[in-house]
Backbone of each chain as ProteinMPNN parsed JSONL, in Angstrom:
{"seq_chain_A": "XXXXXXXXXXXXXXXXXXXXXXXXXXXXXXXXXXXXXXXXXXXXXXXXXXXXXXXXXXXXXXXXXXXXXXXXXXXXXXXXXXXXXXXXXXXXXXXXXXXXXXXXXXXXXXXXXXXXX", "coords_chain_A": {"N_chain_A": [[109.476, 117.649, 132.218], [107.059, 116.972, 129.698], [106.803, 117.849, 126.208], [104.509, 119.199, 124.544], [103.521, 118.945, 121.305], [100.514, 120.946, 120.234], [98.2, 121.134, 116.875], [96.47, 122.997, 115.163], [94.502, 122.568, 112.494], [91.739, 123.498, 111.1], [89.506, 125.621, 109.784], [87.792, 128.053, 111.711], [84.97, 127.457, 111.667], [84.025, 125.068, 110.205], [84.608, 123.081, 111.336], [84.36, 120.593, 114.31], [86.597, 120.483, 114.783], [88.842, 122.737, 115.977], [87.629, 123.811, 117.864], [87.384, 121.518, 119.839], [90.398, 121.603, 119.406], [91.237, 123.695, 121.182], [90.235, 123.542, 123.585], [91.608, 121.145, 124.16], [94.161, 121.882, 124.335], [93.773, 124.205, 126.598], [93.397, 122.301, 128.478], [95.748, 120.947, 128.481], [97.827, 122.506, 129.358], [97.797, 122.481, 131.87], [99.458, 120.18, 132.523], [101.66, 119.956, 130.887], [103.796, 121.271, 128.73], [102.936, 122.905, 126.725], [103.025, 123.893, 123.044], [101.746, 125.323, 120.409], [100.653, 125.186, 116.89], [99.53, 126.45, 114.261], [98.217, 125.699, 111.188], [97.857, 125.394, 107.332], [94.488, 126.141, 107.066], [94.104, 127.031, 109.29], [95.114, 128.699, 110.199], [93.317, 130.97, 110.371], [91.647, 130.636, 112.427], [93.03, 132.482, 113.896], [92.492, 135.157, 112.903], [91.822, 138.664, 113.194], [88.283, 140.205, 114.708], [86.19, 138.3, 114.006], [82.834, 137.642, 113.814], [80.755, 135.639, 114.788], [78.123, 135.419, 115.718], [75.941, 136.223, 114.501], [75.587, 133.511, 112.791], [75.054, 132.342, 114.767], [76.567, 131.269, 116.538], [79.068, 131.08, 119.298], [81.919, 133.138, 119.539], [84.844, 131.466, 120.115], [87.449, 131.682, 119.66], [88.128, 134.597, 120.677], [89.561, 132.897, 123.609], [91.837, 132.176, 122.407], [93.323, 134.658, 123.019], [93.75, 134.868, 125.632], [96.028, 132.275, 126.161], [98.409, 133.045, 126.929], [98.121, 133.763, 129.484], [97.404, 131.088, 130.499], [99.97, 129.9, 130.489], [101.033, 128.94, 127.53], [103.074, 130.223, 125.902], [104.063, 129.477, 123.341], [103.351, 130.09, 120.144], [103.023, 128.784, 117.387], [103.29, 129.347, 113.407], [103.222, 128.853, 109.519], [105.587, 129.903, 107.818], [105.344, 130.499, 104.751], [102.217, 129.831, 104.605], [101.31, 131.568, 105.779], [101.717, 134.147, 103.976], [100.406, 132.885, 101.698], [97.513, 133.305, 102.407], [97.755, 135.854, 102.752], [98.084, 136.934, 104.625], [98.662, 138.923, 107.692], [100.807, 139.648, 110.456], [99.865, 141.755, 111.581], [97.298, 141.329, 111.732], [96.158, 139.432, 113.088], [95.092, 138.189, 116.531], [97.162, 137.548, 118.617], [100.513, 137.31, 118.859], [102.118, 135.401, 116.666], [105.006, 132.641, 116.078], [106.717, 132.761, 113.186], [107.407, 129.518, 111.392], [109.747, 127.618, 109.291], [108.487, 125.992, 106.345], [109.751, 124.183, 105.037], [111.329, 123.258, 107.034], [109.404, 122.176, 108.967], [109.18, 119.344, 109.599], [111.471, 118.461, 111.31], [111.078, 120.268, 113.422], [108.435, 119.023, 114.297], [110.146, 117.005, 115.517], [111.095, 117.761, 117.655], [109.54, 117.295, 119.727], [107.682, 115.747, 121.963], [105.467, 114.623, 121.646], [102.707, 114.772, 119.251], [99.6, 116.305, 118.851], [97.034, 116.704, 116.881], [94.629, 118.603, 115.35]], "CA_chain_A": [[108.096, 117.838, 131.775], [106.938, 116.697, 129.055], [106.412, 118.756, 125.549], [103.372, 118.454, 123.527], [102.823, 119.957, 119.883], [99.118, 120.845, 119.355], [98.348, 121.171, 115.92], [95.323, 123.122, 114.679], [94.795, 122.828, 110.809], [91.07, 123.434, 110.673], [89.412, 126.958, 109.522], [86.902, 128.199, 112.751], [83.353, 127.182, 111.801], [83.909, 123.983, 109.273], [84.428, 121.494, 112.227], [84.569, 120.925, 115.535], [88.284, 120.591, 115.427], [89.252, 124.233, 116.696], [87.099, 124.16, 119.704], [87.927, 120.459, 120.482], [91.779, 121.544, 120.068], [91.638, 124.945, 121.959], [90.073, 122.633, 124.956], [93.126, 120.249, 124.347], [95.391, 123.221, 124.398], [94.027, 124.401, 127.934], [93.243, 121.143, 129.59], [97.345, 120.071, 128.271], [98.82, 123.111, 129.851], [97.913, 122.005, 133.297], [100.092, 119.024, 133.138], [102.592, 119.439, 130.03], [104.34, 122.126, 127.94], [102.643, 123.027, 125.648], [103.275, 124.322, 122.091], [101.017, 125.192, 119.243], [101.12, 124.995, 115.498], [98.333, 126.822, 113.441], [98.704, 124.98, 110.049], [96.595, 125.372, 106.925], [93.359, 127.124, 107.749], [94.083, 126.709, 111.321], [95.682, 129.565, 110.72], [92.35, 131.582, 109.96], [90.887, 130.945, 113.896], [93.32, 133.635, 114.55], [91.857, 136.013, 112.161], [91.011, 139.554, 114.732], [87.371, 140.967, 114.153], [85.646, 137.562, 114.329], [82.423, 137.774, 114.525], [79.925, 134.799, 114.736], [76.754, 135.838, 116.2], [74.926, 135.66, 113.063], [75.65, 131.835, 112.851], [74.156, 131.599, 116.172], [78.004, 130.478, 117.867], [80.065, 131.843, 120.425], [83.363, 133.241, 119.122], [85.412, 130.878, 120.72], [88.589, 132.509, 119.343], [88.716, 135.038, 121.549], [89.903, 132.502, 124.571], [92.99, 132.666, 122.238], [94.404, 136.088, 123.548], [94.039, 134.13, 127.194], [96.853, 131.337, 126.496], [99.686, 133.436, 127.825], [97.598, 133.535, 130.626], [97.866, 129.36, 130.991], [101.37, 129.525, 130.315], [101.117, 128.626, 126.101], [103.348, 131.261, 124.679], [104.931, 129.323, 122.357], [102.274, 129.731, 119.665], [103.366, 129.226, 115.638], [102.742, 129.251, 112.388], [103.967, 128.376, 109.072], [105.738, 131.377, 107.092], [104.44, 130.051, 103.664], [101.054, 129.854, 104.555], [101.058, 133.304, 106.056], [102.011, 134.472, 102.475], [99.434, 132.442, 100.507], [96.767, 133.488, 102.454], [97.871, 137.487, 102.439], [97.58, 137.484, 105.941], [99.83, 139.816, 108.224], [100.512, 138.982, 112.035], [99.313, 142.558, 112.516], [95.549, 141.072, 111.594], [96.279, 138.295, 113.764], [94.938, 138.023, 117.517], [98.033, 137.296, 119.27], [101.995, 137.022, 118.018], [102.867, 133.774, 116.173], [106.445, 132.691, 115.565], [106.526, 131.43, 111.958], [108.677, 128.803, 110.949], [109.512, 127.615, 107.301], [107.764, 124.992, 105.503], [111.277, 123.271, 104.62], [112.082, 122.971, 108.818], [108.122, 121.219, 109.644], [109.426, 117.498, 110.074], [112.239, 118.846, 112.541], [110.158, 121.685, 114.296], [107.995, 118.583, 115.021], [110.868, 116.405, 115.988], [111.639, 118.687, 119.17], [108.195, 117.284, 121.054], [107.494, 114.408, 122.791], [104.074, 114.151, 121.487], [102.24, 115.428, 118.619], [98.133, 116.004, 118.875], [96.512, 117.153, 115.076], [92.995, 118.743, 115.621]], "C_chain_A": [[107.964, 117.515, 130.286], [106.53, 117.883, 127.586], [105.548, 118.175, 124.478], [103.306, 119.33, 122.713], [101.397, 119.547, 119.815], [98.767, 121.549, 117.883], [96.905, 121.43, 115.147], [95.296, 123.618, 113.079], [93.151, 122.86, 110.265], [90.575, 125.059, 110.375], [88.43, 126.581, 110.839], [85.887, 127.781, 112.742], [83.265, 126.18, 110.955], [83.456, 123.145, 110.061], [84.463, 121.578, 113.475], [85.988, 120.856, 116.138], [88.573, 121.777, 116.294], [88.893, 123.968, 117.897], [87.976, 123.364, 120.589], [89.433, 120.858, 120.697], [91.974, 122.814, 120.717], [91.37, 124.443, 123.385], [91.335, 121.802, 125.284], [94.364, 120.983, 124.857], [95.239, 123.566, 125.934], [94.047, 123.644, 129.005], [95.182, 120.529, 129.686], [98.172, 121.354, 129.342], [99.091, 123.176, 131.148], [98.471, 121.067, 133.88], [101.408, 118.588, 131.965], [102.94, 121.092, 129.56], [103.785, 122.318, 126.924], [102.841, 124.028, 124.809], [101.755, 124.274, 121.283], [101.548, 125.706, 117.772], [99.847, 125.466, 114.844], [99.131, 126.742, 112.294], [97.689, 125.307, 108.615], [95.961, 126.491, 107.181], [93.202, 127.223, 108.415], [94.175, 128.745, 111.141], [94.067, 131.075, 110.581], [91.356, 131.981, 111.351], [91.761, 132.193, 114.581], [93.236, 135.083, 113.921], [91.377, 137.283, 113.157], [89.422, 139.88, 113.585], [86.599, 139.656, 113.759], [84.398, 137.509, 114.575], [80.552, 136.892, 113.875], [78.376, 134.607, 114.981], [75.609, 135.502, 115.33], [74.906, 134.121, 112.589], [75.306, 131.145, 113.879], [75.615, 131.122, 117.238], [78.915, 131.67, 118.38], [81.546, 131.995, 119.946], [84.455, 133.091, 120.265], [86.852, 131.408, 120.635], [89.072, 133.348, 120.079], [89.518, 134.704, 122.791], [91.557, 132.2, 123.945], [94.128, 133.805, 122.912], [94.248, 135.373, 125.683], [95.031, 132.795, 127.239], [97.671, 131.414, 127.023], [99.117, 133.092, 129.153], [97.916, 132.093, 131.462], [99.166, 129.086, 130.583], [101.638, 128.739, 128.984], [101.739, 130.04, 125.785], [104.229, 130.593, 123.679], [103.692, 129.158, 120.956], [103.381, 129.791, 117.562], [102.779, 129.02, 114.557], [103.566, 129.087, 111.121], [104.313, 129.761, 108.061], [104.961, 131.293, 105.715], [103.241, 129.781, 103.365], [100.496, 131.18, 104.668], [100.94, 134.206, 104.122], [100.958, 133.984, 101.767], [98.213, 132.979, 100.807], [96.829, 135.15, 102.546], [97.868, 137.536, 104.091], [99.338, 138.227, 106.663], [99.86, 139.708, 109.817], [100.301, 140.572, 112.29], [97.808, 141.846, 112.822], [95.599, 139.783, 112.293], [95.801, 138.748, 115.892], [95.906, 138.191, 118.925], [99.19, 136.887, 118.7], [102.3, 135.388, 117.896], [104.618, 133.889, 115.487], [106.354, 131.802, 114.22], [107.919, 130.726, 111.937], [108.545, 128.345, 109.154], [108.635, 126.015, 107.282], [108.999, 123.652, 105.604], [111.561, 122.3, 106.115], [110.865, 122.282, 109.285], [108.47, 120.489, 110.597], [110.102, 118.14, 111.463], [112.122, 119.726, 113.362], [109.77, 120.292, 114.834], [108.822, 117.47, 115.846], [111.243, 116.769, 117.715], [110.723, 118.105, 120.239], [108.204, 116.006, 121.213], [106.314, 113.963, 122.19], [103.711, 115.328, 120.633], [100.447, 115.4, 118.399], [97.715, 116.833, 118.097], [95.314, 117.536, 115.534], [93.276, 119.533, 113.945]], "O_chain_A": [[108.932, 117.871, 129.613], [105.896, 118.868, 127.965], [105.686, 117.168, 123.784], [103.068, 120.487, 123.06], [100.967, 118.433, 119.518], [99.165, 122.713, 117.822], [96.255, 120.523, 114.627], [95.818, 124.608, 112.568], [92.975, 122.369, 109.15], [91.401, 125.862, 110.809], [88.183, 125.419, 111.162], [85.471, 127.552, 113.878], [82.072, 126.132, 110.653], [82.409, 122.509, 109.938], [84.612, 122.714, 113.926], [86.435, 121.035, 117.271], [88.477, 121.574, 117.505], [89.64, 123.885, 118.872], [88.775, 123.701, 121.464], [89.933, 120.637, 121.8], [93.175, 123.06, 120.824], [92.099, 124.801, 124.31], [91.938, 121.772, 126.356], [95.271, 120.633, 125.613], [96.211, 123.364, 126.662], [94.469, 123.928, 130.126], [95.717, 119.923, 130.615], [99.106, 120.981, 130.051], [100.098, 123.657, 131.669], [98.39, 120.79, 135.077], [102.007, 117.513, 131.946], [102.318, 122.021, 130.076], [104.292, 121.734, 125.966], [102.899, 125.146, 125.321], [100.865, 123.445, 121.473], [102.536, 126.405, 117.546], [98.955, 124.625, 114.953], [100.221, 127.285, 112.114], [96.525, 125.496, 108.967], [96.471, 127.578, 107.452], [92.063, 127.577, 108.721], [93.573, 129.658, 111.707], [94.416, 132.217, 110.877], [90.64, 132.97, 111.508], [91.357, 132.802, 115.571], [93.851, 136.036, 114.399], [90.512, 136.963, 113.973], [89.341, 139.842, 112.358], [86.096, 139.991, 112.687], [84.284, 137.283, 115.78], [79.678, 137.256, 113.088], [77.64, 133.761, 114.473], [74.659, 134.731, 115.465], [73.936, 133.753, 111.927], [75.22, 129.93, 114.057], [75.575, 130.741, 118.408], [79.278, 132.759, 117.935], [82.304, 131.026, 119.973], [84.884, 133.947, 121.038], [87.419, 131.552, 121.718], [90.264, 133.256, 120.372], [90.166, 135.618, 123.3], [92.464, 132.013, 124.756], [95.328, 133.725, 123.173], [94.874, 135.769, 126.666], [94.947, 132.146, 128.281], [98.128, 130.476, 127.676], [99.61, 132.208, 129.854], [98.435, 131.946, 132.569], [99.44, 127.916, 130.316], [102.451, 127.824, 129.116], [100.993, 130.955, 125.436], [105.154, 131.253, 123.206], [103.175, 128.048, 120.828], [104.062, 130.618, 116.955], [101.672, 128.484, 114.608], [104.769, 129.147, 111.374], [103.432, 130.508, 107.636], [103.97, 132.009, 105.573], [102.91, 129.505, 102.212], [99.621, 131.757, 104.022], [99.99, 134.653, 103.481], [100.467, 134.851, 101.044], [97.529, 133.264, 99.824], [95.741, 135.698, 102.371], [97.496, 138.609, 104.567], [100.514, 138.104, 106.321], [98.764, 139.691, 110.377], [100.617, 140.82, 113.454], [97.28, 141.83, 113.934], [94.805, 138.974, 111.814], [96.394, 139.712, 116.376], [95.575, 138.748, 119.972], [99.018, 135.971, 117.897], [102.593, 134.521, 118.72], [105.192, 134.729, 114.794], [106.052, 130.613, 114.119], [109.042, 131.101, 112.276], [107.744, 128.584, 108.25], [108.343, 125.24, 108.193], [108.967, 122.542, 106.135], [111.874, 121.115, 106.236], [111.177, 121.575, 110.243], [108.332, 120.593, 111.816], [109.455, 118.306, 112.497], [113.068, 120.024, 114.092], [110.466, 119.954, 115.792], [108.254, 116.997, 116.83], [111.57, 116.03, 118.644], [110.947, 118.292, 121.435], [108.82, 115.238, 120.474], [106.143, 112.744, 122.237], [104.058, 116.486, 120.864], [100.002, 114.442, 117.767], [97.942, 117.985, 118.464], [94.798, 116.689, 116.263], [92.328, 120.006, 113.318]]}, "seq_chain_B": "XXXXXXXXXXXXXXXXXXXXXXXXXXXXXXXXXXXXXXXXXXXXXXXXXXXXXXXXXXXXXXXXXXXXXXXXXXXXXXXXXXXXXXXXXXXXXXXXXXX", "coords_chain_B": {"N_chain_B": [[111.355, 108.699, 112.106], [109.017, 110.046, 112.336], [105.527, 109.2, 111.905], [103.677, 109.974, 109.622], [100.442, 110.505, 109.402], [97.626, 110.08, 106.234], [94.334, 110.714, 106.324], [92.636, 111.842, 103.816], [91.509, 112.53, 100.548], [93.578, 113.205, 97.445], [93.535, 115.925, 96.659], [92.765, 118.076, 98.529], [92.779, 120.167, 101.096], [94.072, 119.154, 103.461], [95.931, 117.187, 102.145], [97.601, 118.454, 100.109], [98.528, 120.382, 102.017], [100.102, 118.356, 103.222], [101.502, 116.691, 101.287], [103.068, 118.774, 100.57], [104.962, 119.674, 102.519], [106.104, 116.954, 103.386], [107.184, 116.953, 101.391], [109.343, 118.782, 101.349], [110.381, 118.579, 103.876], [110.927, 116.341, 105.282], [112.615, 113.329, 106.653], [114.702, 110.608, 106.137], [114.167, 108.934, 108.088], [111.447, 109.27, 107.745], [108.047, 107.784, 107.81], [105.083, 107.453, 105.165], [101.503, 106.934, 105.854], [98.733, 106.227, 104.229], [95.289, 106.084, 104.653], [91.775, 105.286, 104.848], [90.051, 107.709, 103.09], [92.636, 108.911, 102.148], [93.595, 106.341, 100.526], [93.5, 107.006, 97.829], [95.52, 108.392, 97.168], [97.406, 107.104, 96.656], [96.609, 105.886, 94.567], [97.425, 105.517, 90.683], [96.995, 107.351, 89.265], [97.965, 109.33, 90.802], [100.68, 109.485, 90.859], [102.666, 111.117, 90.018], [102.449, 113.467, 92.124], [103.226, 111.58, 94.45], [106.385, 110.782, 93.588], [107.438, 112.869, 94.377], [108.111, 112.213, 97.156], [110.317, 111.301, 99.122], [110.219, 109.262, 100.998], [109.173, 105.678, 102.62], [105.898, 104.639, 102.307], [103.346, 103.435, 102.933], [99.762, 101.625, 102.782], [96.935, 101.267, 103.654], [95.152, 98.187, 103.287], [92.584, 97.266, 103.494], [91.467, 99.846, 102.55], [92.159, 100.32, 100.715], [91.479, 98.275, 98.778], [88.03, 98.246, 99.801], [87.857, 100.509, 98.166], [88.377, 99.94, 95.263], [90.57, 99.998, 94.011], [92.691, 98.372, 94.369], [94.167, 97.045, 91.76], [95.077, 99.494, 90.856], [97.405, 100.803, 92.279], [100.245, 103.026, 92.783], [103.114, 101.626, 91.861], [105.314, 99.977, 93.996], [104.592, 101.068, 96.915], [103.581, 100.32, 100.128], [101.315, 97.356, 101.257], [99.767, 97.701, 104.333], [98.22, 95.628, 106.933], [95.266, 96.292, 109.262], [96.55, 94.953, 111.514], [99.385, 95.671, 110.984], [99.214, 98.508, 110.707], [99.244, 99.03, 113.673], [101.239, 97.785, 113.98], [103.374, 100.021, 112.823], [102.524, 102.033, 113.965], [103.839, 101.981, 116.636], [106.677, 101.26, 115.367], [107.592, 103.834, 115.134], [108.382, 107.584, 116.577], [106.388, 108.908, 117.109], [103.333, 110.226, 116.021], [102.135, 111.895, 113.245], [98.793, 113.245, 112.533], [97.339, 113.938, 109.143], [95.238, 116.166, 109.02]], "CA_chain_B": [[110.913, 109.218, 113.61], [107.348, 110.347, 112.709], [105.332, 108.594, 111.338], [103.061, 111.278, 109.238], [98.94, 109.74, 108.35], [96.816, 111.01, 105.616], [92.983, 110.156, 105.542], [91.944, 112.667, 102.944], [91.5, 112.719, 99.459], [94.351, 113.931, 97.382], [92.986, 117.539, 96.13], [91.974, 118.555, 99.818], [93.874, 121.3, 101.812], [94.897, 118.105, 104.293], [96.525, 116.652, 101.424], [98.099, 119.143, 99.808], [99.71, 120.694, 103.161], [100.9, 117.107, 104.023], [102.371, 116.554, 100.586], [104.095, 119.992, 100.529], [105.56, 119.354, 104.217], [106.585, 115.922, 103.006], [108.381, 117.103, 99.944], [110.505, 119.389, 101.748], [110.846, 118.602, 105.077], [110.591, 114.792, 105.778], [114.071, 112.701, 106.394], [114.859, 109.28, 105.491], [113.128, 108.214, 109.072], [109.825, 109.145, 108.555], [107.396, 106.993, 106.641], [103.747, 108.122, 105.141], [100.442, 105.572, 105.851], [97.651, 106.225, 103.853], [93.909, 105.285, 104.815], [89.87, 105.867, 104.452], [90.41, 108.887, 101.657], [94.027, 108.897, 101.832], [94.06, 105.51, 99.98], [93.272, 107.631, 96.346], [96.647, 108.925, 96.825], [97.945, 105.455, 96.067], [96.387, 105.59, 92.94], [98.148, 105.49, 89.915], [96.647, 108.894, 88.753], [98.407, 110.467, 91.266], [101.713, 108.633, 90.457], [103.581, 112.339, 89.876], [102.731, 113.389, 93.678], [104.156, 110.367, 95.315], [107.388, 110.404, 93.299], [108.07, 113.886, 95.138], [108.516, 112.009, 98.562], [111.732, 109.899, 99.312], [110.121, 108.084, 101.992], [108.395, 104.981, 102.845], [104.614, 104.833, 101.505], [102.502, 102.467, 103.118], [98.735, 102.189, 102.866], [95.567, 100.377, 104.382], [95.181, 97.339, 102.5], [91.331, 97.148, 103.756], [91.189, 100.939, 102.048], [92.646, 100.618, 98.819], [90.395, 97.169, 98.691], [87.395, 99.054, 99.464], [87.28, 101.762, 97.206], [88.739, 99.36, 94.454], [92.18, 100.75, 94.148], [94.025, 97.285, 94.381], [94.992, 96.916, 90.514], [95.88, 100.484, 90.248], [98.235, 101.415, 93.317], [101.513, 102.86, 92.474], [104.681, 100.526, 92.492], [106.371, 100.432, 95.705], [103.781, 101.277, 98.214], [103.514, 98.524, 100.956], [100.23, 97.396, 101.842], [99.807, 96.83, 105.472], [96.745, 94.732, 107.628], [95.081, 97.095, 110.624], [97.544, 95.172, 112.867], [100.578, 96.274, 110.45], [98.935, 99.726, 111.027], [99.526, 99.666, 114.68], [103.248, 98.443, 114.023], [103.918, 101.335, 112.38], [102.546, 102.789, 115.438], [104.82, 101.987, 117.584], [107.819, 101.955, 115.367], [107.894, 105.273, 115.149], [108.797, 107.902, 118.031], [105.345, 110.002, 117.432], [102.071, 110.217, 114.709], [101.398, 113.475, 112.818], [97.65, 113.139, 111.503], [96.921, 115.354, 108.607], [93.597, 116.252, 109.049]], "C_chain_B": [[109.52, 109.129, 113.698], [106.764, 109.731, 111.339], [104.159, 109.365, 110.57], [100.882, 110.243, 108.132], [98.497, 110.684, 107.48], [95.069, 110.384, 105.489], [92.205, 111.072, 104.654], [92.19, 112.2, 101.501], [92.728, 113.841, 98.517], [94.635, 115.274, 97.047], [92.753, 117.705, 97.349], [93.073, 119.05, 100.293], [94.44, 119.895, 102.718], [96.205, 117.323, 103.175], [97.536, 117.252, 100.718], [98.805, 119.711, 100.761], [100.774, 119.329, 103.548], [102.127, 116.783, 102.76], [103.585, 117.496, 100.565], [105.04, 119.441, 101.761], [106.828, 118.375, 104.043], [107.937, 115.967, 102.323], [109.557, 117.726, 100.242], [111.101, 119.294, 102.678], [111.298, 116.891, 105.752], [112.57, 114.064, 105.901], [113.687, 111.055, 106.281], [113.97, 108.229, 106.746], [112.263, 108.489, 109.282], [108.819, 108.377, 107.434], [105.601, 108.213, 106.7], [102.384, 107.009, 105.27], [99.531, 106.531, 105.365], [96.277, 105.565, 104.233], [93.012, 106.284, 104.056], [90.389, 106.413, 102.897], [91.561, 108.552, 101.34], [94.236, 107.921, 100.395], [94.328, 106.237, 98.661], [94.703, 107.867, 96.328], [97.763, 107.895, 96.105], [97.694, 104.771, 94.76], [97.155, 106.033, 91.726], [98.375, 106.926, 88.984], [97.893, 109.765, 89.179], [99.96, 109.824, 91.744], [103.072, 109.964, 90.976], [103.583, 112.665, 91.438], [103.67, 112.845, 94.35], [105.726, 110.365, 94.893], [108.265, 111.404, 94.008], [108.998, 113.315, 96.143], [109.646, 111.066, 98.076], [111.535, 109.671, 100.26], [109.282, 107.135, 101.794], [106.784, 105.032, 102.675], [103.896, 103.298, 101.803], [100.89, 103.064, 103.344], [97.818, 101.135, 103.402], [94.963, 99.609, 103.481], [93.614, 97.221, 102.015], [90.609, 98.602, 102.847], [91.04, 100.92, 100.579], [91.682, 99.283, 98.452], [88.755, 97.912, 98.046], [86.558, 99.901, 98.102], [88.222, 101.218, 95.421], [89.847, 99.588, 93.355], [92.954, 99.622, 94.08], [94.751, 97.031, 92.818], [95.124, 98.425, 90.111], [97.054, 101.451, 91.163], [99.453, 101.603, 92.367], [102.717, 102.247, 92.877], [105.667, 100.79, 93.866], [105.373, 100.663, 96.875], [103.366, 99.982, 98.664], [101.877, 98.924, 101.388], [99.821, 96.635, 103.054], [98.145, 96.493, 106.173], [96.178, 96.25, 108.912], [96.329, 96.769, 111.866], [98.704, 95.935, 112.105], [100.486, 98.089, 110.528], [99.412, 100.029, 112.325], [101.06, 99.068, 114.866], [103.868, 99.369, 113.827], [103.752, 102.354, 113.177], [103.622, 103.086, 116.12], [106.238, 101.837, 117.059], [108.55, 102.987, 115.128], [107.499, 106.409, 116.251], [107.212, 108.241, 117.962], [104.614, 109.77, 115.833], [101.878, 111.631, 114.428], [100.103, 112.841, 112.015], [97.325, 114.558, 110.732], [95.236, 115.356, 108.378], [92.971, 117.493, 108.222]], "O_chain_B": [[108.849, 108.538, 114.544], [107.227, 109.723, 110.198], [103.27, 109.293, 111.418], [100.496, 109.783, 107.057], [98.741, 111.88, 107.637], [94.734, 109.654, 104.555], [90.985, 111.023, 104.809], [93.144, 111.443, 101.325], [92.804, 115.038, 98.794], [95.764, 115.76, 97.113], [91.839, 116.881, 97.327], [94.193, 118.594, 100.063], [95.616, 119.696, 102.414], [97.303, 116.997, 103.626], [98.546, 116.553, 100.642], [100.004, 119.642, 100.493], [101.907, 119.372, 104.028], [103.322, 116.649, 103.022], [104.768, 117.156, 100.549], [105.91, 118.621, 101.468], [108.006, 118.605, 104.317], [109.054, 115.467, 102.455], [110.627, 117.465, 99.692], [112.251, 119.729, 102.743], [112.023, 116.677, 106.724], [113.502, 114.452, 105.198], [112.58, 110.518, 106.344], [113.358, 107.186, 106.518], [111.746, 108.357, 110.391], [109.011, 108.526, 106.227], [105.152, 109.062, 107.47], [102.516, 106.09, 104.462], [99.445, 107.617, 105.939], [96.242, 104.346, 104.064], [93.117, 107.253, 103.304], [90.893, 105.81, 101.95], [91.726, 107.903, 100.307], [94.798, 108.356, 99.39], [95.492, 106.107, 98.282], [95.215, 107.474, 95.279], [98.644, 108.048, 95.26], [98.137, 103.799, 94.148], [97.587, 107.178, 91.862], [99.322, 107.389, 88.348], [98.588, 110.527, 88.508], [100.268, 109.737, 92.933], [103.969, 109.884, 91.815], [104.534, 112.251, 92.102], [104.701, 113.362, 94.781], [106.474, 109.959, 95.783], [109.443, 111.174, 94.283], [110.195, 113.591, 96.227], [109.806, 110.375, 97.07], [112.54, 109.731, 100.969], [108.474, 107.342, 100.888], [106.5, 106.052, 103.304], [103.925, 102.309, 101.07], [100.567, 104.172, 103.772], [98.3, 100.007, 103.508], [94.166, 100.192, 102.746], [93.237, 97.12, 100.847], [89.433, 98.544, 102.49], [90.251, 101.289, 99.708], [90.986, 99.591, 97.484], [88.331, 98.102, 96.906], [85.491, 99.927, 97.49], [88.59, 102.061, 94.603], [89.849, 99.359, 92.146], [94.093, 99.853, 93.673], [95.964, 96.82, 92.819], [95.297, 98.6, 88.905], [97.469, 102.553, 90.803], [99.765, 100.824, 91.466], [103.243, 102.319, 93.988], [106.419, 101.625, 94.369], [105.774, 100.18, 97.933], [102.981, 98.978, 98.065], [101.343, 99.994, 101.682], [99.573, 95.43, 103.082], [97.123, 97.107, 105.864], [97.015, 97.097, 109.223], [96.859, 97.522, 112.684], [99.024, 96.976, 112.68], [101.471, 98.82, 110.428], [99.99, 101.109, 112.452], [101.913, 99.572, 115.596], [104.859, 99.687, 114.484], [104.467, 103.353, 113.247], [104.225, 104.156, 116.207], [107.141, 102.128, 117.842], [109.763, 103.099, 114.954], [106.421, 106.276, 116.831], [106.633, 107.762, 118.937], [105.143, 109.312, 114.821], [101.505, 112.443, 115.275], [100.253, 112.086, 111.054], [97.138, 115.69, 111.179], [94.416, 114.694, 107.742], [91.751, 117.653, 108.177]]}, "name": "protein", "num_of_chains": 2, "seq": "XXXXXXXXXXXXXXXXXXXXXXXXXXXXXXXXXXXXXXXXXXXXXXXXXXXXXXXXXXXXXXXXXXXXXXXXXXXXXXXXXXXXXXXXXXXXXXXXXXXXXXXXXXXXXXXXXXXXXXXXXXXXXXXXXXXXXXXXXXXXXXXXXXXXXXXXXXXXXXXXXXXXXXXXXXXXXXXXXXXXXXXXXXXXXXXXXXXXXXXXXXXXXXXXXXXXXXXX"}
């Protein structure tokens, strides 16, 4: 089977990246392995306590805590970002495995395919 | 292996994660292509950046054209055609876009 890194590096409400790659994320796990990578301000869609209403949009975020569900538990993040932004995987949604900054290139080396939202 | 794009501008969180990444993580087989935005990075300004990486540094010839970047690119960066874009495609296993 094939293994795909998806790779979300946008914050939740800038762009339509997130959505577009949380769709990528569940439409891929029906026919590949999939991995994810919250990068950047990616890492910010997994922020808990979310709450969009007042911008008129559907907090899409929550379909996060449903990836185990589609068989995505490999979800990560980068340790050095965690740190810059103060954030703590308690205030996080669902458990990310960080990796270092240094190890990236060869984290992404492991996949068959890499898709950037 | 990977072949790592940038189309942003070089102050922009895309740019700055990709450089960092680059600087520490990258091996001797992965090259960087610059386009659209990206090209700025190719500018001479941002000379100190680029010297970080020890890889390959190609950019979008049609880019750096453009936005009138051709007499100030920094030394060494190859400038390839759209098709030389999709060589670089394919000689490398996989594309990271930093977006």
């Amino acid at each position: 089977m094939k293994r795909i890194l998806l790779t979300q590096s946008k914050s939740p409400y800038s762009a339509i990246n997130a959505q577009e790659g949380l769709d990528a994320i569940l439409m891929g796990s029906a026919f590949a392995e999939c991995a994810v990578l919250f990068q950047g301000d990616g890492i910010y869609q997994l922020l808990k306590h979310q709450n969009p209403a007042t911008l008129g949009t559907k907090n899409f975020t929550a379909t996060f805590g449903a990836l185990a569900d589609y068989g995505v538990e490999q979800i990560y993040c980068i340790d050095e970002e965690l740190t810059e932004r103060q954030l703590a995987p308690t205030e996080l949604v669902i458990p990310v495995i960080p990796i270092t900054r240094s190890g990236l290139c060869d984290f992404i080396r492991e996949f068959d395919l890499v898709l950037d939202f | 292996m990977i072949l790592h794009t940038l189309n942003k501008a070089p102050q922009t969180p895309a740019a700055v994660g990709c450089l960092n990444a680059l600087g520490s993580s990258a091996n001797s087989q992965d090259s960087l292509l610059l386009l659209e935005d990206g090209a700025y990075l190719a500018d001479k300004a941002n000379e100190a950046l680029l010297k970080e990486l020890s890889i390959p540094v190609y950019a979008v010839e049609a880019d750096i054209e453009a936005r009138g970047l051709a007499n100030r690119i920094v030394a060494g960066i190859t400038l390839v055609t759209y098709a030389g874009f999709v060589e670089l495609v394919t000689e490398h296993k996989m594309t990271k876009s930093w977006l």
